[in-house]
C-alpha atoms as a printed R data frame, in Angstrom:
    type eleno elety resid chain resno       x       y      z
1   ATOM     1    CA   UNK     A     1 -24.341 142.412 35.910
2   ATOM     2    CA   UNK     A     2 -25.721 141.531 32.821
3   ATOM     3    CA   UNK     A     3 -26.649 144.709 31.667
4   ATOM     4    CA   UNK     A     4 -22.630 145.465 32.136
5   ATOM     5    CA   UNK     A     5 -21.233 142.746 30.044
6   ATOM     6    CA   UNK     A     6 -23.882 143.458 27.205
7   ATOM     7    CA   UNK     A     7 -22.464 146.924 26.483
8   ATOM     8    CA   UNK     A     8 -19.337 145.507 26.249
9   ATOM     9    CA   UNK     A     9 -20.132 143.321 22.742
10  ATOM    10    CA   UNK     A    10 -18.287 145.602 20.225
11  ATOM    11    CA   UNK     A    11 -20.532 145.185 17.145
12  ATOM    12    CA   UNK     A    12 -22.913 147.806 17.031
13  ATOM    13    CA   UNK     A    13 -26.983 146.278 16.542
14  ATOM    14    CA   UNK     A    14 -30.429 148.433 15.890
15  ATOM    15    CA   UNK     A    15 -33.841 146.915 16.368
16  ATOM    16    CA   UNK     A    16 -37.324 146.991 18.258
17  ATOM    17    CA   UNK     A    17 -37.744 146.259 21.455
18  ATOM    18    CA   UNK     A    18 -40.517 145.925 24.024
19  ATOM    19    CA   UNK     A    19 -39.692 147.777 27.268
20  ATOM    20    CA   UNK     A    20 -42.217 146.612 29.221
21  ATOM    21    CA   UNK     A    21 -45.443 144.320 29.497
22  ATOM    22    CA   UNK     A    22 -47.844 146.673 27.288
23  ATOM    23    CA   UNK     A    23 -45.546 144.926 24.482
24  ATOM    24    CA   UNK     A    24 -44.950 148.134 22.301
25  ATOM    25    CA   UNK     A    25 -42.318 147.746 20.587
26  ATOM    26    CA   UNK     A    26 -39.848 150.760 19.363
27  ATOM    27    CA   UNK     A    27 -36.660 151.527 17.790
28  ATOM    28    CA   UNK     A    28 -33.662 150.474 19.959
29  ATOM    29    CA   UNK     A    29 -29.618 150.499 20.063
30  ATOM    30    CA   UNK     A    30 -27.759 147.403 21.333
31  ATOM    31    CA   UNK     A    31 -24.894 145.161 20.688
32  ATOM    32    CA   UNK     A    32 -23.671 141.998 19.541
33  ATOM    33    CA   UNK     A    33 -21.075 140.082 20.276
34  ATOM    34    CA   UNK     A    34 -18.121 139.709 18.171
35  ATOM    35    CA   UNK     A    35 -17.890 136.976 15.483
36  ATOM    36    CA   UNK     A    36 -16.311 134.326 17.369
37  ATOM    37    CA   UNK     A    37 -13.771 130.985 15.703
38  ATOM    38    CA   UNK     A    38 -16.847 128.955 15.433
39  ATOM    39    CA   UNK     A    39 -19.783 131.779 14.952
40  ATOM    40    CA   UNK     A    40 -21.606 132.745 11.627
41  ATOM    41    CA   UNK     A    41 -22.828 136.579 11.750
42  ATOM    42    CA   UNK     A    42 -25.372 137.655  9.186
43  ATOM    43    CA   UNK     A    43 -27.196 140.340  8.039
44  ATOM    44    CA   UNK     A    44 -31.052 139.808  8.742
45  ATOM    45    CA   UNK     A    45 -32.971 140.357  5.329
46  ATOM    46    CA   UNK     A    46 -36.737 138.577  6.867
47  ATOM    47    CA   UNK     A    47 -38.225 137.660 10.151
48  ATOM    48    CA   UNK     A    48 -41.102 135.871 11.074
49  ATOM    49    CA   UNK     A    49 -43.623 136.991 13.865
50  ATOM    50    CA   UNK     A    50 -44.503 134.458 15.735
51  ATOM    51    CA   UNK     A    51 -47.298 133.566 18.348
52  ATOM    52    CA   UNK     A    52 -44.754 133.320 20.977
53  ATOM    53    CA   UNK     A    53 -43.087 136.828 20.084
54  ATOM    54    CA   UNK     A    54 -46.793 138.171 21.338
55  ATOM    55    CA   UNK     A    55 -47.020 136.104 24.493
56  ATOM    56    CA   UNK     A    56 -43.182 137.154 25.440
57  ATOM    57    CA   UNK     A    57 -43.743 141.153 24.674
58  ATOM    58    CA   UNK     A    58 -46.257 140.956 27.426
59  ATOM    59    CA   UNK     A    59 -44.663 138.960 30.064
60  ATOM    60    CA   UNK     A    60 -47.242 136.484 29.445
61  ATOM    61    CA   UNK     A    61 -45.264 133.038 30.356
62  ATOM    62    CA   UNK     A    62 -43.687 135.106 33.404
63  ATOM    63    CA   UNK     A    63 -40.495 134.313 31.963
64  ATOM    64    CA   UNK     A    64 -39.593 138.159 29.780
65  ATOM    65    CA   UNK     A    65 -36.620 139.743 30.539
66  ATOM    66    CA   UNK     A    66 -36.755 143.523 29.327
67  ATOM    67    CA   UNK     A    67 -35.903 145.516 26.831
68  ATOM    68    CA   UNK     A    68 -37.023 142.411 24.745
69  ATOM    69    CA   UNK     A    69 -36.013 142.171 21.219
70  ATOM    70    CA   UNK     A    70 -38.148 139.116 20.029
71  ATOM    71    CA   UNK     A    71 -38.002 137.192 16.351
72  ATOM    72    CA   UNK     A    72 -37.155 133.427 15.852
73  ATOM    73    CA   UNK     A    73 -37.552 132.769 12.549
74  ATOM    74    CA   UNK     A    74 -34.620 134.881 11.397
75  ATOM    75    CA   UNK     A    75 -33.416 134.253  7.523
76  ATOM    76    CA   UNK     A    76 -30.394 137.100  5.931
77  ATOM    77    CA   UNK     A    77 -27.183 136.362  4.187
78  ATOM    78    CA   UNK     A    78 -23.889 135.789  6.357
79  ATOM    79    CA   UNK     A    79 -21.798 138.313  6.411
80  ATOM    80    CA   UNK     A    80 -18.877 137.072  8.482
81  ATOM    81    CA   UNK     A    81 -17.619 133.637  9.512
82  ATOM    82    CA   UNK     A    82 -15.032 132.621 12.302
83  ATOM    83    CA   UNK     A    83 -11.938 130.737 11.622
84  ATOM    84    CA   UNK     A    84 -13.198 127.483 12.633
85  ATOM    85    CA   UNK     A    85 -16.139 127.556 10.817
86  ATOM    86    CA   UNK     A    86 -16.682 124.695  8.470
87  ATOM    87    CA   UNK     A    87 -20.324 124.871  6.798
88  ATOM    88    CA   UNK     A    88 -20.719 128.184  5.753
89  ATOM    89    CA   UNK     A    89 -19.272 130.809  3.884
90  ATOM    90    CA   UNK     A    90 -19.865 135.207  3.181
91  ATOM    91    CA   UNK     A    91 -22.827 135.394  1.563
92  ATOM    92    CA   UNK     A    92 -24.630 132.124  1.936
93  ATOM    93    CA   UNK     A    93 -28.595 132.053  2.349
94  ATOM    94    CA   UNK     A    94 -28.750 131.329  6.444
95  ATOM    95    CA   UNK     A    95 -31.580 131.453  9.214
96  ATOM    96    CA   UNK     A    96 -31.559 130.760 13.134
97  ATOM    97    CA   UNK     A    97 -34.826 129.866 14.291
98  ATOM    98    CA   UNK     A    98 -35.543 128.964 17.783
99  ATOM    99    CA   UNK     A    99 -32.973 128.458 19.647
100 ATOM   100    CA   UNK     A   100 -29.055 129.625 19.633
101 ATOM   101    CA   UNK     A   101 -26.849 126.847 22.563
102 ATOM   102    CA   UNK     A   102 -26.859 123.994 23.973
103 ATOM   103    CA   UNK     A   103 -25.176 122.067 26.195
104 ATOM   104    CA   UNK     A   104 -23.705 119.514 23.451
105 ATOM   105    CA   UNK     A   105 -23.476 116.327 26.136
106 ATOM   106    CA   UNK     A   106 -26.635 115.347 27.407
107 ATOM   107    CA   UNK     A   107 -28.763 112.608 25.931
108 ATOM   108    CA   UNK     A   108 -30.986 114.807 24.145
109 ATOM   109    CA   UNK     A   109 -28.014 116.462 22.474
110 ATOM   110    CA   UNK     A   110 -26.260 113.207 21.832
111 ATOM   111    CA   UNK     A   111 -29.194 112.405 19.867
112 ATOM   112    CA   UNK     A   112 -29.564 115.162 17.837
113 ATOM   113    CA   UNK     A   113 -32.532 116.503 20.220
114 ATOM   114    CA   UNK     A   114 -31.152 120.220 21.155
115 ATOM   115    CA   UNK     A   115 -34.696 121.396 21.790
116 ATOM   116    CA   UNK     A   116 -34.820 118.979 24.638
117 ATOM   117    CA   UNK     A   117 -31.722 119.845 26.460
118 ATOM   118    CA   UNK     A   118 -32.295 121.396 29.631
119 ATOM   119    CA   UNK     A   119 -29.770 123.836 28.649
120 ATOM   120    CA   UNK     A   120 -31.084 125.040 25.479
121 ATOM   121    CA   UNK     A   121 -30.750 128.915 25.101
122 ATOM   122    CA   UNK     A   122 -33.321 130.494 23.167
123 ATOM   123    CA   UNK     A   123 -32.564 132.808 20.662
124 ATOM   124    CA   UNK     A   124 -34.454 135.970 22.513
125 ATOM   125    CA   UNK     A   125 -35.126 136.758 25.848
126 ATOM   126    CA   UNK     A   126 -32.532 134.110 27.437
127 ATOM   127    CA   UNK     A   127 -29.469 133.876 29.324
128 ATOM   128    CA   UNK     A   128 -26.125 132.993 27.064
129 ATOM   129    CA   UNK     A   129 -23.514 131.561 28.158
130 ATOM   130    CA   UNK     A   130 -21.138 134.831 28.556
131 ATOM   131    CA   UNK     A   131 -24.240 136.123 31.012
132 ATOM   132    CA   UNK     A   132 -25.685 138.622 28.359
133 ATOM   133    CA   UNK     A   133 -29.258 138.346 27.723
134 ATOM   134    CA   UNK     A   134 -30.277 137.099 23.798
135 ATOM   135    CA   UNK     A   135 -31.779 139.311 21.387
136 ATOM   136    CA   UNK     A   136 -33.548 138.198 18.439
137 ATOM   137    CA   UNK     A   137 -34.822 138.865 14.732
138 ATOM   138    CA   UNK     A   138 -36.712 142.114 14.883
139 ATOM   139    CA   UNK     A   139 -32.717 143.330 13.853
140 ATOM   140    CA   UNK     A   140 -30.450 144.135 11.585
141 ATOM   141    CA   UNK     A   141 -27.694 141.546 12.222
142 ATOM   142    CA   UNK     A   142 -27.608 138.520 13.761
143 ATOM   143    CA   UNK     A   143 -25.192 136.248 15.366
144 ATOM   144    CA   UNK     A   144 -24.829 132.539 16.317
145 ATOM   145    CA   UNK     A   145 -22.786 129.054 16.697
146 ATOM   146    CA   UNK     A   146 -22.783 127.528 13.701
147 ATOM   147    CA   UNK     A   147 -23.979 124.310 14.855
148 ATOM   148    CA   UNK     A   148 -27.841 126.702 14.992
149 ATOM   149    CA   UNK     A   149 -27.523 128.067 11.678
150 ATOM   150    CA   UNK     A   150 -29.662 126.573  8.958
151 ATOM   151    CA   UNK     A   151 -28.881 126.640  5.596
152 ATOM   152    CA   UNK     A   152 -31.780 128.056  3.349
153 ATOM   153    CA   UNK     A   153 -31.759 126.392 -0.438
154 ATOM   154    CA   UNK     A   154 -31.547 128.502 -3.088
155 ATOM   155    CA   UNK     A   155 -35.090 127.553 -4.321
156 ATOM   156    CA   UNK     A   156 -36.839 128.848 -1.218
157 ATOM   157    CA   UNK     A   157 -37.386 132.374 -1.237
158 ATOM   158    CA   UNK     A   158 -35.262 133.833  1.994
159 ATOM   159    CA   UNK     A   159 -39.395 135.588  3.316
160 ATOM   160    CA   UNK     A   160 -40.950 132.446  3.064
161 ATOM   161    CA   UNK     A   161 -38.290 130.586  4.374
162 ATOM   162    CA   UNK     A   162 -38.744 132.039  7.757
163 ATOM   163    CA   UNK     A   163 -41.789 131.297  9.199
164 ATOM   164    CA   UNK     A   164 -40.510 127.303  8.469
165 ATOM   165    CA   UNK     A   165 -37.802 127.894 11.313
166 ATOM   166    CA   UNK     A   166 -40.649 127.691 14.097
167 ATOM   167    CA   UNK     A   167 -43.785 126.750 12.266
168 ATOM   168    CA   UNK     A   168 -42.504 124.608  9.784
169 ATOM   169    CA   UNK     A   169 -40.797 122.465 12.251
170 ATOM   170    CA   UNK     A   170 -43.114 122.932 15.138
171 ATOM   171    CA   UNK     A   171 -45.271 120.622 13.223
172 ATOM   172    CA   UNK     A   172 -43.203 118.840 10.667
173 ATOM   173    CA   UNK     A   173 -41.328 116.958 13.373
174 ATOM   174    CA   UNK     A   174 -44.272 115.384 15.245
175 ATOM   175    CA   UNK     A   175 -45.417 114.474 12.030
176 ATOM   176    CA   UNK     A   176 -42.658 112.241 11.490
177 ATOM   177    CA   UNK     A   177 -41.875 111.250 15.262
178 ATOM   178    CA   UNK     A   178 -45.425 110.007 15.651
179 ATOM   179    CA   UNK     A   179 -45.418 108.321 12.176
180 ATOM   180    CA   UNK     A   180 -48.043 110.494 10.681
181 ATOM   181    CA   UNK     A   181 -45.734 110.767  7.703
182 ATOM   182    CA   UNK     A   182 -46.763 107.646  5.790
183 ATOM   183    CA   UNK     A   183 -48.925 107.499  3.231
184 ATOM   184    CA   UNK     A   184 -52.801 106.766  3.435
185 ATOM   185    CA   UNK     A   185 -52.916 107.964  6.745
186 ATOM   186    CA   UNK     A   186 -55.725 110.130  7.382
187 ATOM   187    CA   UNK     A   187 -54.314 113.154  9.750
188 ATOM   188    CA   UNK     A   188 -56.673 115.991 11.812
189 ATOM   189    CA   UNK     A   189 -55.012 119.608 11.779
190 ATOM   190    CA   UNK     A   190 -56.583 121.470 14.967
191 ATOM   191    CA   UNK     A   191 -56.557 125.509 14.450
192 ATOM   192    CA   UNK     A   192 -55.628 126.976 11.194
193 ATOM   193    CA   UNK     A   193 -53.040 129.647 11.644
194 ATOM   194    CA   UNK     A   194 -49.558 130.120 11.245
195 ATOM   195    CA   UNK     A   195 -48.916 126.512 12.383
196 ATOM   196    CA   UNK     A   196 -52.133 125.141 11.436
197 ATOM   197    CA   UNK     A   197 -51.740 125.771  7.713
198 ATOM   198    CA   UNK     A   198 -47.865 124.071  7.947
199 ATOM   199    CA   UNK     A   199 -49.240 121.243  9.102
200 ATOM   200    CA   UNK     A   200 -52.286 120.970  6.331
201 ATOM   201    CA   UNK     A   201 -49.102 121.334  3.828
202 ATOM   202    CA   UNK     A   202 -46.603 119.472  5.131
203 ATOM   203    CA   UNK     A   203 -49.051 116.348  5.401
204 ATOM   204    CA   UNK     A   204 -50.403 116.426  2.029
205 ATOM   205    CA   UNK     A   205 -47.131 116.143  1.376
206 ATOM   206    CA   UNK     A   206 -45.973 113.408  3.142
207 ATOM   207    CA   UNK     A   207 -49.066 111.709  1.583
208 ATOM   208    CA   UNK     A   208 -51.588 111.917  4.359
209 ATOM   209    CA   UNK     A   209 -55.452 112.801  4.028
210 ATOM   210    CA   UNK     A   210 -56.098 116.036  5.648
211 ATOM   211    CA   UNK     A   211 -59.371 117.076  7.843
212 ATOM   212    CA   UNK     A   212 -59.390 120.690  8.950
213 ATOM   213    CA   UNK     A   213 -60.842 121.172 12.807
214 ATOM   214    CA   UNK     A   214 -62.068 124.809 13.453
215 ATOM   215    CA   UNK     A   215 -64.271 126.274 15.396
216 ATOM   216    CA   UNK     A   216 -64.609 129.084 12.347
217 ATOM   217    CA   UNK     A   217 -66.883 127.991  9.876
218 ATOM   218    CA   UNK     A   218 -65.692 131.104  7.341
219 ATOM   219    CA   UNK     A   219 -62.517 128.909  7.209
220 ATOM   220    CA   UNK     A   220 -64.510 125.955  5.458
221 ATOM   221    CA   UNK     A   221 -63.698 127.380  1.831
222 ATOM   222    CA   UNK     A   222 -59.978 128.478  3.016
223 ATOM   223    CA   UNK     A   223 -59.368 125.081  4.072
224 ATOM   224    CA   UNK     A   224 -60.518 123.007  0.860
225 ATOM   225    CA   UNK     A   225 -59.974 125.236 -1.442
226 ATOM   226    CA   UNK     A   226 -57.067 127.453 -0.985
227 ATOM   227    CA   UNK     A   227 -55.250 124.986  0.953
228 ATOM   228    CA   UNK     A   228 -56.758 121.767 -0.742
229 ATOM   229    CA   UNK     A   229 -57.682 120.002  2.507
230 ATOM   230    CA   UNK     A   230 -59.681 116.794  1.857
231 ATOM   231    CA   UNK     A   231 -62.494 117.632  4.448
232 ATOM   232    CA   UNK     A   232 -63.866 120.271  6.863
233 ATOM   233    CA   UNK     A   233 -65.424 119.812 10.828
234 ATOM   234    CA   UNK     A   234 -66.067 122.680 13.059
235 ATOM   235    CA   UNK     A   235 -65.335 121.277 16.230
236 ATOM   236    CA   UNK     A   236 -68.578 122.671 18.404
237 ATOM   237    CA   UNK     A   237 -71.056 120.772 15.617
238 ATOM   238    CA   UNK     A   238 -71.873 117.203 17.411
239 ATOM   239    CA   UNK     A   239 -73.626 116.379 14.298
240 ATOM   240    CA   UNK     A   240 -70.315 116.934 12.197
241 ATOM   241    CA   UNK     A   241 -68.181 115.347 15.512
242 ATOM   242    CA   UNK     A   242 -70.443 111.903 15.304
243 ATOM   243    CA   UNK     A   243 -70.310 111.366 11.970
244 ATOM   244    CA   UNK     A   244 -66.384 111.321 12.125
245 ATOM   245    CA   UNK     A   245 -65.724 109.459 15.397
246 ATOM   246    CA   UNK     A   246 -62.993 106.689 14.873
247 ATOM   247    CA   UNK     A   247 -61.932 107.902 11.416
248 ATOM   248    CA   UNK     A   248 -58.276 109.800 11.846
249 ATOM   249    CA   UNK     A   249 -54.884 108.004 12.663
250 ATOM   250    CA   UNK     A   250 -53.618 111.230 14.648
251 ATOM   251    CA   UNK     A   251 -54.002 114.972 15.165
252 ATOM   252    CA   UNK     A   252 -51.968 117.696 15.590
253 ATOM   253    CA   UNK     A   253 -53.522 120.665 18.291
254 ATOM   254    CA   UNK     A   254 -52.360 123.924 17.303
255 ATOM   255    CA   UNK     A   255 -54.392 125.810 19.378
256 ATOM   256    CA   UNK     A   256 -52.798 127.741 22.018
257 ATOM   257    CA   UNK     A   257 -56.082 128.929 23.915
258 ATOM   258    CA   UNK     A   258 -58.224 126.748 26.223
259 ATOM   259    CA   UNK     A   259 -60.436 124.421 23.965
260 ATOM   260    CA   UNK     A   260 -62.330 121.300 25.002
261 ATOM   261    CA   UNK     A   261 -60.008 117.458 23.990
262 ATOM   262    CA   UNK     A   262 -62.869 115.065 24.427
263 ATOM   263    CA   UNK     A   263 -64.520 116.155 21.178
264 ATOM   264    CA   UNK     A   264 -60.727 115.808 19.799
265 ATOM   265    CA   UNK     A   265 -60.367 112.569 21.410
266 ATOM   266    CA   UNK     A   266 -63.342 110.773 20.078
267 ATOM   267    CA   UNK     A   267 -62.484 111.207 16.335
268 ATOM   268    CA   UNK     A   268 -59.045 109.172 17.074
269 ATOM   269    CA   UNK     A   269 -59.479 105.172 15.917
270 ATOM   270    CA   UNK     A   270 -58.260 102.833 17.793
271 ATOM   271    CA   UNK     A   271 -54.280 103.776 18.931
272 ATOM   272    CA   UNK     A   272 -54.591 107.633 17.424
273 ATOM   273    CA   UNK     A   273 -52.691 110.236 18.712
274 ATOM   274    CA   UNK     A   274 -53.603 113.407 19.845
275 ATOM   275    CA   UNK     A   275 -50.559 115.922 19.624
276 ATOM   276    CA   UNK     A   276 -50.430 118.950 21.069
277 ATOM   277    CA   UNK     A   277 -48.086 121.561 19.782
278 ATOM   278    CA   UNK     A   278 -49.551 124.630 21.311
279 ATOM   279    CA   UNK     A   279 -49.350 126.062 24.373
280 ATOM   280    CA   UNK     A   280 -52.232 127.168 26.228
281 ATOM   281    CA   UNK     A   281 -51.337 129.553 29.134
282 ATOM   282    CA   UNK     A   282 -53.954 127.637 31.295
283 ATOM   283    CA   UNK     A   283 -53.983 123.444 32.001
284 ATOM   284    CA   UNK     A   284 -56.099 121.332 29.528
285 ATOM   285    CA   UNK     A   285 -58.764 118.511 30.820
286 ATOM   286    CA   UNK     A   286 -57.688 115.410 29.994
287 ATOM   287    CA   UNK     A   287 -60.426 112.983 30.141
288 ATOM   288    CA   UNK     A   288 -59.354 109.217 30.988
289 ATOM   289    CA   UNK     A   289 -62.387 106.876 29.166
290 ATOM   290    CA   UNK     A   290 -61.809 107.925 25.611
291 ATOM   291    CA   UNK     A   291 -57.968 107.080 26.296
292 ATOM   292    CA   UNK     A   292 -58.614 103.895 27.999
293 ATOM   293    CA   UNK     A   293 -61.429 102.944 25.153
294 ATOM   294    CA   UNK     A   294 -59.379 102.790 22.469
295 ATOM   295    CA   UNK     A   295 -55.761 103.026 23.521
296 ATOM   296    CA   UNK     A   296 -55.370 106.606 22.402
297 ATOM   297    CA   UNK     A   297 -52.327 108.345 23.143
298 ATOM   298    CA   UNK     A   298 -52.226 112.639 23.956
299 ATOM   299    CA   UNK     A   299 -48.665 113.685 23.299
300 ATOM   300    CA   UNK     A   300 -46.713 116.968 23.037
301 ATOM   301    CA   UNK     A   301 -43.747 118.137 20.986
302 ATOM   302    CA   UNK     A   302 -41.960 121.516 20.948
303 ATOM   303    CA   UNK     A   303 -40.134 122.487 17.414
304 ATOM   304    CA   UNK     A   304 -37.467 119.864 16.433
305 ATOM   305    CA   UNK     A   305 -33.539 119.534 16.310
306 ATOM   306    CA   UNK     A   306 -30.886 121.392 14.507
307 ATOM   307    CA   UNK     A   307 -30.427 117.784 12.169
308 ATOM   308    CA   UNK     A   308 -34.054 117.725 12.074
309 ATOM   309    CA   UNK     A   309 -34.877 121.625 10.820
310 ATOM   310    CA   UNK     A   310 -32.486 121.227  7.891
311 ATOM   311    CA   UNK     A   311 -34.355 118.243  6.949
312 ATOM   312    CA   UNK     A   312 -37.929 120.412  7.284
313 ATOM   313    CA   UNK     A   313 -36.409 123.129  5.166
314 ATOM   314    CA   UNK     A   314 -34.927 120.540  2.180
315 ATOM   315    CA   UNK     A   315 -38.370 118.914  2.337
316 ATOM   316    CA   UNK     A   316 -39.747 121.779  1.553
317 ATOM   317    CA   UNK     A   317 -37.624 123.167 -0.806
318 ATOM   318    CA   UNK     A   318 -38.086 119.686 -2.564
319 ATOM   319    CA   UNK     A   319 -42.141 119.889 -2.374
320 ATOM   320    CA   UNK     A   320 -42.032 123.371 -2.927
321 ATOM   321    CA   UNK     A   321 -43.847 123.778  0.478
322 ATOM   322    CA   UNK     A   322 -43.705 127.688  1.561
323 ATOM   323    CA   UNK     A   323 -46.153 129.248  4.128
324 ATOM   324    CA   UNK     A   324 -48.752 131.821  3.391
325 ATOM   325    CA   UNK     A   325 -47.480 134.621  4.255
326 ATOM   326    CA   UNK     A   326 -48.291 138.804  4.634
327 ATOM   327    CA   UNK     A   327 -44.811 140.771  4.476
328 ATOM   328    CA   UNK     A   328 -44.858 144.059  6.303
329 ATOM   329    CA   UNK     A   329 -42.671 147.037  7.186
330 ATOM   330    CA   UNK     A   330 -40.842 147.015 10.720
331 ATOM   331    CA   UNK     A   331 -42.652 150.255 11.769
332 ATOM   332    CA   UNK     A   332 -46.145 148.106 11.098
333 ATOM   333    CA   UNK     A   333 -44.870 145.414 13.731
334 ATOM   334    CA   UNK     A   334 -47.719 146.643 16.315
335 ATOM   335    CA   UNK     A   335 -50.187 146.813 14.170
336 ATOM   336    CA   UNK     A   336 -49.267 143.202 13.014
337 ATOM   337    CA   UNK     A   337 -49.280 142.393 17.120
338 ATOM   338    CA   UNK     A   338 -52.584 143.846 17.353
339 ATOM   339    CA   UNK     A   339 -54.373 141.576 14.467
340 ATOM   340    CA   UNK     A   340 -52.408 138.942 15.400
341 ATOM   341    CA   UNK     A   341 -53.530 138.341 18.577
342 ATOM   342    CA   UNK     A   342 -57.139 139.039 16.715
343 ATOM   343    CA   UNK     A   343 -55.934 135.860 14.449
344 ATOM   344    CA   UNK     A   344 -56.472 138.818 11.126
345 ATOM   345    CA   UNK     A   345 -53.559 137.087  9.281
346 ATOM   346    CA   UNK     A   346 -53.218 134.466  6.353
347 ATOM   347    CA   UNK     A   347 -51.131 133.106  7.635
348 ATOM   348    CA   UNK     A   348 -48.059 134.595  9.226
349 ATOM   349    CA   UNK     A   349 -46.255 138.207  9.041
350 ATOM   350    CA   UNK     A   350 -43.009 138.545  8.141
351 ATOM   351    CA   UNK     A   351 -41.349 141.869  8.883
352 ATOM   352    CA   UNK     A   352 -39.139 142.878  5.646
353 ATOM   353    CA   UNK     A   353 -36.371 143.649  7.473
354 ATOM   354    CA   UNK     A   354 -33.598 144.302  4.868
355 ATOM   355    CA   UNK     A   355 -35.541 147.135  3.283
356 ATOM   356    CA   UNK     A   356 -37.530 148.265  6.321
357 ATOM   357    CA   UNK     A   357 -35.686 148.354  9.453
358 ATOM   358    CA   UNK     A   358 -34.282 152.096  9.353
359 ATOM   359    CA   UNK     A   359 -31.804 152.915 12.216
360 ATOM   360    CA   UNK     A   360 -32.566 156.257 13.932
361 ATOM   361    CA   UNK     A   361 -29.992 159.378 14.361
């Protein structure tokens, strides 16, 4: 049924998809809906490639519905807006990042906490409300309710604006929920990748000290010199591990394979949280005494609200904050999959799709 009502959108679309779980992806025709009263349609100039994108080309999560157009951290220039549209105009700087509806009436919503509705719609790979399936940023236009379009500042160039639209807030908002955003704190950054190296930034910024945790020591000069963090543990030397224990106010886990938390856990002080923003296919151990010991907390936190992302993005247009970033073609995107999932990136692709994304006969 789906399939039916998606060939009925009138606006003609051309992107890559992945057909099935070897997660190529390849040149492919769809549609989008029409611009409707209170929709903003754009023209996609960057996206982002994100973790996720490689987990959900392979079926990974169980959750892929194919052909699968991925890309969350979408950034172009809007080329049409409905006639109830109120924020943005033809030719403002725009992204969508993770997620495209809501249900607008639940508590999360009421509270500006869209990513926690149990009716949020993700922006690929989901089910919208008119039954067709969502496509996202690995296209050449892009379309969405205004209420989950972002407004990029005219400081921050549009490429490295997007990775901010899932990085950037993935670890930006438990930053501030958690109250690691005051100054003097002294705040751990697990994993140094596309959301590890947000974090290191986005603290420094907020005033925090920053330890890198790796289990790579070839990241050591990366870390304190390219990205100016104020120390360096790999995580599998006890020596390293003792000689911090009780000396950070909180961490945030980027890691999204299986990795060991009592190590993590011991270099908490008394009330330090452990957040985890990852998402490991397989369940963690949680250890009990280290929590009980000290009163340590282990939360989680999954990107942030529409309110909240616009307030990421002006932060770091303000701090001039912009991730590291490689830009590529669109017909490099599996070779970009391929190193990706070998972590062979400083620190996130973006596909150039303005210049790069070439519709076939």
């Amino acid at each position: 049924m789906s399939r039916l009502l998606e060939e009925e959108h009138p606006n003609k679309a051309f992107g890559w998809a992945a057909r099935d779980t070897s997660g190529v992806l390849s040149p492919f025709k769809f549609s989008r809906r029409a611009t409707g009263e209170k929709d903003v349609a754009f023209k996609v100039l960057y996206c982002g490639i994100c973790h996720s994108d490689l987990h959900m080309v392979k079926n990974e999560w169980g959750t892929s519905v194919y052909p699968l157009v991925p890309g969350h951290e979408i950034v172009g220039e809007v080329t049409e807006v409905g006639s109830k549209v109120q924020k943005f105009k033809v030719g403002d700087r725009v992204g969508v990042g993770c997620m495209v509806g809501s249900c607008h009436s639940c508590d999360s919503c009421t509270n500006n906490l869209e990513n926690y509705c149990p009716k949020m719609i993700l922006t690929y790979g989901a089910k919208y409300t008119d039954g067709t399936i969502t496509y996202g940023g690995y296209s050449d236009t892009m379309v969405a309710d205004e209420h989950f379009i972002i407004r990029i500042p005219d400081n921050l160039p549009l490429d490295a604006a997007a990775p901010l639209l899932c990085a950037g807030i993935t670890v930006y908002s438990p930053l501030k929920y958690y109250g690691l955003d005051k100054p003097g704190l002294h705040v751990g950054v697990v994993g140094l990748g596309g959301l590890g190296h947000m974090a290191v930034k986005f603290a420094q910024a907020m005033g925090a000290k920053v330890t890198v945790i790796s289990t790579s020591p070839n990241k050591k000069k990366e870390a304190l010199e390219n990205l100016g963090a104020d120390s360096f543990l790999i995580s599998r030397d006890q020596d390293q591990l003792q000689a911090a224990m009780d000396t950070l106010d909180g961490i945030i886990d980027t890691v999204s394979a299986q990795h060991p938390l009592m190590p993590l856990l011991g270099l908490l002080k008394t009330n330090g949280k452990l957040v985890l923003v990852g998402a490991p296919e397989k369940p963690l151990e949680l250890p009990a005494f280290p929590l009980l010991g000290k009163r340590r907390l282990v939360a989680g936190s999954m990107i942030g609200g529409m309110k909240e992302t616009q307030e990421m993005i002006d932060f770091a247009a303000k701090h001039n904050i912009k991730p590291d970033i490689e830009v590529i073609a669109m017909d490099y995107v599996n070779t970009a999959m391929d190193r990706l999932l070998k972590a062979d990136v400083k620190y996130r692709f973006v596909i150039d799709i303005g210049n790069t994304l070439k519709p076939t006969p």
